[in-house]
N, C-alpha and C positions, 0 to 999 in steps of 0.2 A: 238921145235918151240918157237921160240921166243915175249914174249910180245909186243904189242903195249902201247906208252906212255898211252894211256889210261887204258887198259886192270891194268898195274902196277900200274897206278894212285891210280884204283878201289884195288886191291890186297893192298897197303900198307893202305887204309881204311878202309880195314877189318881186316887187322892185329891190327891196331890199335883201332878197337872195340873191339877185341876180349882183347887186353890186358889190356883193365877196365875188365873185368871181374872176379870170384872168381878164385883159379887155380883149383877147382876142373871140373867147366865148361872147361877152358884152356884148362885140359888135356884130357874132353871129345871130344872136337870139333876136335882138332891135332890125335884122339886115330881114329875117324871115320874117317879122311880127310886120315889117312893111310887105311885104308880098305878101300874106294874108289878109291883111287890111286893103288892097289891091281887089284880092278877088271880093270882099265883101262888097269893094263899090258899086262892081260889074253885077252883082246877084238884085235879083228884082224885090227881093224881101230879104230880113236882114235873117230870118229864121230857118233859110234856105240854106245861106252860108253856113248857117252853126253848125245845121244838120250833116253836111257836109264835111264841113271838118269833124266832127263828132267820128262820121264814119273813117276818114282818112286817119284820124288817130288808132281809130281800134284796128283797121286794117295794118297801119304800120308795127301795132304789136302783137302780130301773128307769129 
C-alpha cells in the first residue's frame, strides 16, 4: 500500500529525528521497528496489527 504525500511527509520527519540521534538508539529504534514489522507479517489483516499496537502503546503509558 502506497503512502500518501502526507503520510511520507510524516515518515521522512522521523527519519530525520531519528538520525540526530546516538547510533546506539538508531540501532535500537530500526532493531524494534523489525520486530514490529514481524508481527504485521503474521497478522491476517494489516488493521489487526495497527489495532494492536495502538493498544500496546497506550498500555505501555499507564
Amino acid at each position: 500500500m502506497a503512502l500518501s504525500k502526507e503520510e511520507e511527509t510524516q515518515r521522512l520527519i522521523l527519519l530525520g529525528a531519528i538520525s540526530q540521534l546516538d547510533e546506539a538508539e538508531r540501532n535500537e529504534i530500526y532493531a524494534l521497528k523489525d520486530k514490529f514489522l514481524g508481527v504485521f507479517k503474521t497478522a491476517t489483516k494489516p488493521e489487526l496489527a495497527m489495532a494492536a499496537l495502538g493498544l500496546a502503546s497506550a498500555d505501555a503509558q499507564k
